[in-house]
N, C-alpha and C positions, 0 to 999 in steps of 0.2 A: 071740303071733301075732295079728294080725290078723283081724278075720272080713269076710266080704261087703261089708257096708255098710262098714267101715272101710277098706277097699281102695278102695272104691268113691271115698270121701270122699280120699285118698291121690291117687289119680290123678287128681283134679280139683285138688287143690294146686298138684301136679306141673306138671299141663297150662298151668294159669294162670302158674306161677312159668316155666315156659319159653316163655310167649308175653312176659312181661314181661322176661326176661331178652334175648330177640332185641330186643324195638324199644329197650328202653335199649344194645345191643351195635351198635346200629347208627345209634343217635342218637350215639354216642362216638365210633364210626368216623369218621360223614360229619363231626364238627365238630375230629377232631383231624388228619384227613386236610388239612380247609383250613389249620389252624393249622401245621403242620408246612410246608403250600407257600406260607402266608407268611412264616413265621420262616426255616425251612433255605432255601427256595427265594426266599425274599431275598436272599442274601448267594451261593448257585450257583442251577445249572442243577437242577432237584431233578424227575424224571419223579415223573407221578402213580402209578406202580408201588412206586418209592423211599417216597414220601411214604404209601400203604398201607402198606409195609413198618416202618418207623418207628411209626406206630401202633399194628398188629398186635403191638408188643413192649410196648408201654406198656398196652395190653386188659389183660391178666391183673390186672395193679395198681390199675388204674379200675376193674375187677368186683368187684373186694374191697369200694373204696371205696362203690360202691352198693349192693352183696345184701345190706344191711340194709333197705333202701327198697324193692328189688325182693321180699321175703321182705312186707315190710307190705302192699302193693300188689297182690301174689301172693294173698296171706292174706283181701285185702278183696272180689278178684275169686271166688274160687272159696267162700267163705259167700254171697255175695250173692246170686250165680248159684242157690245152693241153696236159699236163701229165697226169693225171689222164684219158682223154682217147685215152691215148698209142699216139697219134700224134703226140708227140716229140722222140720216139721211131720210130714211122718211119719216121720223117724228117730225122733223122739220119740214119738210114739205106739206105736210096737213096743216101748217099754221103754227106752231106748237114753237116759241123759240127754248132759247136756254133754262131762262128762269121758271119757266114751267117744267121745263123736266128734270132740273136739278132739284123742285121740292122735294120729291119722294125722299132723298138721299139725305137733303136737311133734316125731312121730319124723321128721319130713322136715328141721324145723329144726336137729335136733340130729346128725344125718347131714351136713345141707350146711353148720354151722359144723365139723364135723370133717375134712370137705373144705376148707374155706377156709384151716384151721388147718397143715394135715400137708401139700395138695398146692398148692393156689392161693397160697401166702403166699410160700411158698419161689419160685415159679414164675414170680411176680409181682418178686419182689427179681432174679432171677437174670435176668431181661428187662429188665426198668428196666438194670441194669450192661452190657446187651449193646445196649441201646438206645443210651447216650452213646457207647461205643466207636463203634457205627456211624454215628452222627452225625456225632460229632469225624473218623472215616474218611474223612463224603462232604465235610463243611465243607474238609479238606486237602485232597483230590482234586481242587477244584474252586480251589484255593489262600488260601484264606481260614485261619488258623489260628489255632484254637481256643483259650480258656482254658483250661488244663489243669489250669497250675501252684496250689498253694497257696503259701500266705505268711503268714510271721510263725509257727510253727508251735513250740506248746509239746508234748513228751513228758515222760513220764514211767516209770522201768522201775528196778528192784530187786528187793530181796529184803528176808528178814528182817535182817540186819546191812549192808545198802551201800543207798543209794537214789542212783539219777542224774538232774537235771533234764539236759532236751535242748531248747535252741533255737535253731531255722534260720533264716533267713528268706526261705526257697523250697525248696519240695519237688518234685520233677518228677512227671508225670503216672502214672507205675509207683510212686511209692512209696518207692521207694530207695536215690534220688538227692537228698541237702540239702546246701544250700551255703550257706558264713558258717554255722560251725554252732561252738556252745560247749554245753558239758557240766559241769555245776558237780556234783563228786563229795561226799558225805557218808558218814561211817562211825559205824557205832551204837559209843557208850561203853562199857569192859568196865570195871567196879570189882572186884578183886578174882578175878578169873575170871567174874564171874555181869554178865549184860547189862543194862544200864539204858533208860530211857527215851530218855538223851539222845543228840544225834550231834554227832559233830563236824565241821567243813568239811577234807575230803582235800586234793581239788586242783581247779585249773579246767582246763579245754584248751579252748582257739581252735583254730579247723580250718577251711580253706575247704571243704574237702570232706568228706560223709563218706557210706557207700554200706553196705547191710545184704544182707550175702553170707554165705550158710552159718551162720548164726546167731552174727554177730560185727557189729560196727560196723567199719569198716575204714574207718578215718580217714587223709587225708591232710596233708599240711604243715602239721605242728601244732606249736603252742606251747603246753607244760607250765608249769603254773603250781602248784609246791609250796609252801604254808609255809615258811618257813625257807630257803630254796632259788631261787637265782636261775631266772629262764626259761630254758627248754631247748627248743632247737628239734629236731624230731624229723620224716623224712620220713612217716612212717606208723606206724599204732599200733591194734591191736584190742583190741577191747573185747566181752565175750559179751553177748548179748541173749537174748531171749522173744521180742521183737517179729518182725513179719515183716509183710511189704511190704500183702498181703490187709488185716490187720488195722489196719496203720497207714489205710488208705484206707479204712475203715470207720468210725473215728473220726475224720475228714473229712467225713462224710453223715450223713444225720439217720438213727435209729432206724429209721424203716419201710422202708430201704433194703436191711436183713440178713436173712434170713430165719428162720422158727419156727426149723429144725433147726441153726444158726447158733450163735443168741443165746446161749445159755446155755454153751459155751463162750468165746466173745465175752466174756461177761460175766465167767466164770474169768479170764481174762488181764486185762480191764483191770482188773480189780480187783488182780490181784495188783500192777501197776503203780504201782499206789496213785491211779486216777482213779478219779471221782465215776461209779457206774454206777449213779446213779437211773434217769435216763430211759431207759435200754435194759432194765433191773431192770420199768419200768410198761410198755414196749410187751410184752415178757414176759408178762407178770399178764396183759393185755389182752388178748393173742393166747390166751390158753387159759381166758377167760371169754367170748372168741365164741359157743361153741353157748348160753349161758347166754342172751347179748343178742340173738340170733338168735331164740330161742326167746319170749323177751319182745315182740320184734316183732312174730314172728308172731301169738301170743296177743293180742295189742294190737287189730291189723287182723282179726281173727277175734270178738272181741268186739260192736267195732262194729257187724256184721252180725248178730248172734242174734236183734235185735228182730222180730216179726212185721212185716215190709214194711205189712202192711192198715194196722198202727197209727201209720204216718209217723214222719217225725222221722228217717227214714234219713240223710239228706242232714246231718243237722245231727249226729249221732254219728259219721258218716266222718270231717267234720272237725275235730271233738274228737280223734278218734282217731291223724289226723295229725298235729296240732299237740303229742298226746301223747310220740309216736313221736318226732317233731323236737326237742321239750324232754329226753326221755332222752339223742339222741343228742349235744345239746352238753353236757349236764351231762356223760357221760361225756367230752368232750374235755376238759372245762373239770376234772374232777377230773385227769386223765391230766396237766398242767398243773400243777398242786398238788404231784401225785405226784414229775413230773422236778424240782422245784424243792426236793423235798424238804420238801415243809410237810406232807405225808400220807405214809404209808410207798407204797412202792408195790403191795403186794395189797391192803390197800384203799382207794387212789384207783383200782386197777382193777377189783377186784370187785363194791365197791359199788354203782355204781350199775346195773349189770345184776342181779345180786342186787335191788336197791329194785324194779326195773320188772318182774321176775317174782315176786317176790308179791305188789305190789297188784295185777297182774292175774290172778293166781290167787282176790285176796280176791275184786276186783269179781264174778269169776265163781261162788264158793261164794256171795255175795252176793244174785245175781241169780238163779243157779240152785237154791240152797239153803235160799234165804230167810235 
């Protein structure tokens, strides 16, 4: 629990973090409100009400992307404020050192990355998806019509003993509509009864159509292509799948587009597929070492400000402190990058460098306050 002073110190974080959080929420607004009635309202008629609308679903996604900088900035305002009028001179005088009065700021960091994590992420993914739908709504309404379609479009879907490649070359904008599609079958080797490594090529099929209903592939006007076996034309033909239309259109979009509560089945299915699920494997790790690099920001920009103001040099540790903040935040891109390519595992190209940025700035501060 908290005591007086720690409350006190709390609700100045707080205060600060939500006066930064408004003018960054309204620096996003006014600049994506034009961008929106230039781009949509290029091509239709797009009211300035439409053009707030469209935004408003993209905020939640943009406020992830900055309450790392809002948390630093929050952090730098409300020590500053305290120093400068002598309040952290005498928290310390009553006894009180560092690490007590930098909880409040930990526990607010480690609260608002668990916010970010459970309610803003999810919230954030599921606006961005409702945002293109309404986009692509006002672009047709206005008769202008949309990309939708994918192309060229590699799957992948089996089991332990059968694996199927799937290639289309257009997907429709639902997911589960491909056309020109062929399916090249493979079946695992049995020697003796017991399974091996190897597989063997089954069959192919050519299909103009093929459409993922009720968890089957329902192929149309197809041509079987057996081993052994002349071509067989066939009007239709099902096949069972895993896939389904949501997840197909998921592996279409980048990682940040799915949400925390998402992923991790997400990641069960494409794996069992047999695709590569690094990069959703490090947005994963990433998304649940938030309160960690949350916490490291704040601690960052809370440092900065400890020096006695009398003694100067403020101005020139804010902007150390920045440039600090700025350097973690592309090393963790830049690891996260390593990680989807697979040259790092991905918990630690996503742990790491949040991990690195809270303990040196736990050292600086045993450092500084501990001697």
């Amino acid at each position: 629990m908290l005591n007086r002073i720690q409350r006190y110190i709390f609700m100045q974080c707080v205060t600060s973090l939500a006066l930064v959080i408004t003018i960054f929420v309204v620096t996003i607004l006014l600049v994506d409100v034009v961008e929106q009635l230039r781009t949509v309202g290029g091509d239709v008629d797009l009211s300035p009400m439409q053009a707030v609308q469209l935004s408003a679903m993209k905020l939640p996604g943009l406020i992830e992307e900055t309450l790392p900088f809002a948390i630093l900035v929050a952090a730098m305002m409300a020590f500053s404020r305290l120093n400068k009028r002598s309040e952290l001179s005498v928290i310390r005088a009553t006894g009180m050192s560092a690490w007590q009065f930098l909880q409040p700021l930990i526990v607010m960091s480690v609260l608002l990355g668990l916010f970010a994590v459970g309610v803003l992420n999810p919230l954030g993914s599921r606006l961005s998806n409702q945002f293109e739908e309404t986009r692509n709504a006002i672009l047709m309404s206005g008769g202008v019509q949309p990309d939708s379609s994918r192309t060229d479009v590699w799957l992948r879907q089996g089991d332990g003993n059968t694996q199927i490649v799937i290639h289309a070359e257009s997907v429709d904008s639902t997911g589960q509509v491909f056309e020109n599609v062929k399916l090249l079958e493979e079946g695992r080797v049995f020697v003796d009864g017991r399974p091996t490594q190897r597989f063997n090529f089954v069959r192919r099929i050519d299909a103009e159509r093929a459409r993922i209903i009720d968890g089957f592939w329902q192929i149309e006007n197809i041509v079987e292509n057996i081993p052994g076996s002349p071509p067989e034309r066939l009007p239709s033909l099902a096949i069972p799948t895993d896939l389904d239309p949501d997840t197909l259109l998921d592996r279409f979009v980048s990682p940040s587009t799915i949400g925390f509560w998402r992923l991790p089945g997400f990641i069960q299915q494409t794996g069992k597929a047999g695709l590569d699920t690094s990069r959703f494997r490090v947005r994963f790790f990433s998304l649940t070492a938030i309160p960690v690099f949350y916490t490291s920001m704040a601690l960052i920009g809370a440092i900065v400000c400890l020096r006695l103001s009398r003694l100067g040099g403020t101005s020139q540790l804010v902007a150390i402190g920045a440039l600090s903040a700025m350097g973690v935040f592309f090393i963790m891109q830049f690891s996260s990058s390593l990680g989807a390519t697979g040259a790092l595992p991905p918990v630690i190209a996503a742990w790491s460098p949040a991990l690195f940025a809270l303990f040196a700035s736990l050292t600086v501060i045993a450092y500084r306050e501990d001697g």
